[in-house]
C-alpha positions in Angstrom: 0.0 0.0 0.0 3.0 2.3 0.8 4.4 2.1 -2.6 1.0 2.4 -4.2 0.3 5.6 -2.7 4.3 6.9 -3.0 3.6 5.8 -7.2 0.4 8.2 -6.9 2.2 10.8 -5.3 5.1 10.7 -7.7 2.9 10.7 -10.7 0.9 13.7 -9.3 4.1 15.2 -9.0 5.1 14.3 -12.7 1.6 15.6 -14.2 1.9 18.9 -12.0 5.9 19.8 -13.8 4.3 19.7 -16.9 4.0 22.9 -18.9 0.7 24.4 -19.1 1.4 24.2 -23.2 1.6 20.7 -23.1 -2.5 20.5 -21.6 -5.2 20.3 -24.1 -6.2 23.8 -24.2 -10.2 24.3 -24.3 -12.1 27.1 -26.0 -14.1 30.0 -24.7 -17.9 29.4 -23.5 -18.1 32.0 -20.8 -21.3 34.1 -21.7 -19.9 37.8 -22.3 -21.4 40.9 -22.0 -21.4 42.7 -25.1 -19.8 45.4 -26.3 -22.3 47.5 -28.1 -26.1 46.8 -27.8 -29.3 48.3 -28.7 -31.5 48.8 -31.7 -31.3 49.8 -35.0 -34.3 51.0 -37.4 -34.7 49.1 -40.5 -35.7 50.6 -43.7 -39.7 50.3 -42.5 -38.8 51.6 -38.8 -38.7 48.3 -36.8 -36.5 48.3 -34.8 -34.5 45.4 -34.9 -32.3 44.0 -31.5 -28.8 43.6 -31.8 -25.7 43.2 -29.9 -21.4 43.5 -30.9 -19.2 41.5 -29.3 -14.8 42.1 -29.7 -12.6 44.6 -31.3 -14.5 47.5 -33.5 -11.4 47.0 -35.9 -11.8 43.6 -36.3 -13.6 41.4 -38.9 -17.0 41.3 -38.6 -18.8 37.9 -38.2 -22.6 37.9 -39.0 -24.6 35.2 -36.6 -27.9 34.8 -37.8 -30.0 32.1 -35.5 -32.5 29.5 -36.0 -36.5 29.9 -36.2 -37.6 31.7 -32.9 -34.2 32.0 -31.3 -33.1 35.2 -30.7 -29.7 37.1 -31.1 -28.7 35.3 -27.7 -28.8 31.9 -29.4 -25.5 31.5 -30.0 -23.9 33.3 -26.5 -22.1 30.1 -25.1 -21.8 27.8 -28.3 -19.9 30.3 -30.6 -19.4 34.1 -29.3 -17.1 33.8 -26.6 -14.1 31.9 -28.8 -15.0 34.1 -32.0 -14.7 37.5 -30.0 -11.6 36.7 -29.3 -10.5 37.2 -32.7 -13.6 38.5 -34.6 -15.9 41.3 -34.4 -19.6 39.2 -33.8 -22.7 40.7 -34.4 -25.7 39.2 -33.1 -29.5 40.4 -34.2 -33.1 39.1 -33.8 -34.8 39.1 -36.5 -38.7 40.5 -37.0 -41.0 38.6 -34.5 -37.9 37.1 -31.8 -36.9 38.4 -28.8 -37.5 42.4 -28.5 -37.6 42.7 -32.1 -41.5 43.6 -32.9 -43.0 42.0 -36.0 -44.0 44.6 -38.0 -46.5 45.0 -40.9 -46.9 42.3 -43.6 -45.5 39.2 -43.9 -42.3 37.4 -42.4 -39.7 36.7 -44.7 -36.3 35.8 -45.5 -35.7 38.1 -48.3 -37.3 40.9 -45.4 -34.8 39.0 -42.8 -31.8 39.2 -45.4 -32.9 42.9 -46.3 -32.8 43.4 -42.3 -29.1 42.3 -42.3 -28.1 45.1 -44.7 -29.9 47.7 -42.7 -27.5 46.0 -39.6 -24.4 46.0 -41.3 -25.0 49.5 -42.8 -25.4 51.2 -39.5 -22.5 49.4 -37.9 -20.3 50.9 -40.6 -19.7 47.0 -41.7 -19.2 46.5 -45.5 -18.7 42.8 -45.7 -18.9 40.5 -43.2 -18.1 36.9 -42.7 -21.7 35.3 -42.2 -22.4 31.9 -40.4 -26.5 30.9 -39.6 -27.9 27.0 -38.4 -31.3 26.2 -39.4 -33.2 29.0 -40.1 -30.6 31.4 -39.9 -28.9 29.0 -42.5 -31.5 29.2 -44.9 -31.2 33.4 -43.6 -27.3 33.2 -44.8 -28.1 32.0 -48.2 -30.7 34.2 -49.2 -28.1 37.0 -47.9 -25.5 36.0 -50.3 -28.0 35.6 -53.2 -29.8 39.0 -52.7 -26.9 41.1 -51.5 -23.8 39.0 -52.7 -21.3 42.3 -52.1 -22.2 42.2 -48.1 -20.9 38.5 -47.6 -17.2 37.9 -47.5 -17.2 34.2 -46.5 -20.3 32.3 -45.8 -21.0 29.4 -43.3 -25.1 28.0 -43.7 -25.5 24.9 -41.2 -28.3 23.0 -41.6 -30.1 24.6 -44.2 -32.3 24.1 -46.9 -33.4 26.4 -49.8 -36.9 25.4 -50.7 -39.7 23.5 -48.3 -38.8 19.9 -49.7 -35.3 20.1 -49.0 -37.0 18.6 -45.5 -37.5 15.3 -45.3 -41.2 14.4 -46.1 -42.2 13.6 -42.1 -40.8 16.7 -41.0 -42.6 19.0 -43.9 -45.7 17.1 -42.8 -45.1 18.1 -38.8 -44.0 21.9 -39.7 -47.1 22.2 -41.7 -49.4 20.8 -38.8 -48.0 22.6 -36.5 -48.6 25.9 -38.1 -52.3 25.1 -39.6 -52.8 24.3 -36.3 -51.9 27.5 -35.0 -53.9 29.4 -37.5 -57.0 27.6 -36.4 -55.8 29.0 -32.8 -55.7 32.3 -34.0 -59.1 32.3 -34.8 -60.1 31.7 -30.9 -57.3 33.8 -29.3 -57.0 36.9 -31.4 -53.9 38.5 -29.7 -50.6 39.6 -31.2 -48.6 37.1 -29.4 -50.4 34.1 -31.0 -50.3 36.0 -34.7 -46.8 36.7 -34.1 -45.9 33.0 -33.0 -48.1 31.6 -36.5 -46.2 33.9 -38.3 -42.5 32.7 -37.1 -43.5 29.3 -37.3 -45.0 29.8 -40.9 -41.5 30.9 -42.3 -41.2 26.9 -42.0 -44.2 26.6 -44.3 -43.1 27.5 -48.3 -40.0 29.3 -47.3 -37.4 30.1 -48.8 -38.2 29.9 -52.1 -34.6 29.5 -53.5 -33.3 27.6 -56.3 -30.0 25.6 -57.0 -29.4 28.0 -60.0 -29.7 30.6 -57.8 -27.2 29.4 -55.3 -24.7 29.5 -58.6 -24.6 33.3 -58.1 -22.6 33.0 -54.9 -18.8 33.6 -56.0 -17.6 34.2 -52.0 -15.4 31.3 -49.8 -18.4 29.0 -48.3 -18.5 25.8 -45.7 -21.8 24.0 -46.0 -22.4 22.0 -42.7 -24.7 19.5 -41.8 -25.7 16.3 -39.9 -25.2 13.2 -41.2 -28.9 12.9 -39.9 -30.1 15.8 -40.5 -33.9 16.6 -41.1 -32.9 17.2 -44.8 -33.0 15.0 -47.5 -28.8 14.6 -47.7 -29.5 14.8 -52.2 -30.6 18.1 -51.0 -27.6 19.2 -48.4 -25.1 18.0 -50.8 -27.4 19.6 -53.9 -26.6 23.2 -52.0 -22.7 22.0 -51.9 -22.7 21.6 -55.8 -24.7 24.5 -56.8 -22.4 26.8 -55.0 -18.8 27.1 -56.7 -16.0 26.1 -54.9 -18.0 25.1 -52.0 -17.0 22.9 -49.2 -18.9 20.7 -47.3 -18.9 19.2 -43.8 -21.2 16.2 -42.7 -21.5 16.3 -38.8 -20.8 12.5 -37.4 -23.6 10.6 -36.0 -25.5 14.6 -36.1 -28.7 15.4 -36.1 -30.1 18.9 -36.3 -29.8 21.1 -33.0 -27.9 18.1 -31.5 -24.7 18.7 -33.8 -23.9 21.5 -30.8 -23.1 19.0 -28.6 -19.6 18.8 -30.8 -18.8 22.3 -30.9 -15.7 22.1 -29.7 -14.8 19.1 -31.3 -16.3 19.5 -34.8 -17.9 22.8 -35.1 -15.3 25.0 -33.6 -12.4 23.8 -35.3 -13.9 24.1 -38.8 -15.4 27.5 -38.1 -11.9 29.2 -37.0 -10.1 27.2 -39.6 -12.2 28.2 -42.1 -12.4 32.1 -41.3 -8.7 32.4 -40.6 -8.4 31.0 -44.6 
């Protein structure tokens, strides 16, 4: 027992001699506080919520986050490790979080126009854009509508048109937002219009092409899960259309679930692509 615990002691003593250098080092997921938050009009007066994160001089990095997440979405998964380097800018988009949802219909080519107004009064000319989901689908009708804001462009998860999805999952989004447009009919308030209306961006939306995505002429990572709720023709159709494009399938991923390897998978791909 003596020379067990005198081999513990000694390798204890070992490990702790070690240079900190030679440890695995981790990466950032410390929520920060940002650097610059508020609202900024867009072109019809909504004000849309926003927040900056890192150095004013730096890069800008555009987050844009799923269906009914706001700009908060990504505080723990990617912000931290990205301000270190980048300039992040966060933003809800019409109907999420304390942005309101203004007059006529949600959209992404609304949502992409949103991103301009953004990036226009932050003095940002081209930024480097990453979205998941929703904000995936957000990133590519960005690049297609306003291809001289996006420098390099990261969509995770996304599809371009309704059928991308996988034919169970169309099915559920589509029940699940008939269903709340029979509730509106009962309990007429804004919050249940505003909720249909989010949810509905799942219905039809976007309305992209693959010749369309043939337009985009900027350094882009597609990402996805190897499960994904996308049809993978479709994931690796979005790869193809795009020139030069990369692609990333997420082991053993699903949708949301890919987080779960952000250090492992996600992290290292983002910073290695970026610092390109």
């Amino acid at each position: 027992m003596r020379r067990f615990v005198c081999a513990l002691l000694c390798l204890a003593l070992l490990i702790a001699a070690l240079p900190v250098g030679a440890l695995a080092e981790g990466y950032a997921h410390t929520r920060l506080s940002p650097d610059e938050a508020g609202f900024i009009p867009a072109d019809d007066g909504v004000e849309l919520e926003y927040a900056v994160y890192g150095r004013a001089d730096a890069q800008a990095v555009l987050l844009l986050a799923p269906n009914g997440s706001d700009m908060h979405f990504y505080d723990t998964y990617l912000v931290p490790e990205l301000a270190k380097t980048y300039r992040v800018v966060t933003f809800s988009t019409r109907g999420v979080g304390r942005t309101a949802h203004g007059e006529g219909k949600l959209t992404f080519d609304r949502d992409a126009d949103d991103c301009v107004c953004v990036l226009d009064a932050l003095g940002i000319d081209r930024a480097y854009v990453f979205g998941f989901s929703d904000g995936g689908n957000l990133a590519l009708v960005l690049a297609v509508n306003h291809p001289e804001r996006v420098a390099k462009l990261i969509p995770m998860s996304a599809n371009i048109r309704q059928r991308g999805l996988k034919l169970r999952y169309q099915i559920a989004f589509t029940a699940q937002w008939l269903g709340l447009c029979v509730k509106c009919w009962f309990v007429r308030t804004d919050e249940a219009r505003n909720y249909r209306d989010v949810i509905g961006k799942m219905v039809g939306q976007p309305k992209l092409r693959f010749s369309d995505l043939e337009g985009i002429r900027v350094p882009t990572l597609n990402i996805y899960g190897e499960h994904d709720l996308f049809w993978k023709c479709h994931s690796r159709g979005i790869t193809e259309s795009i020139p030069g494009c990369r692609e990333l399938v997420v082991p053993d991923g699903g949708h949301s679930d890919c987080f779960t390897q952000t250090d492992t998978v996600l992290l290292p791909a983002i910073l290695s692509f970026f610092a390109e």
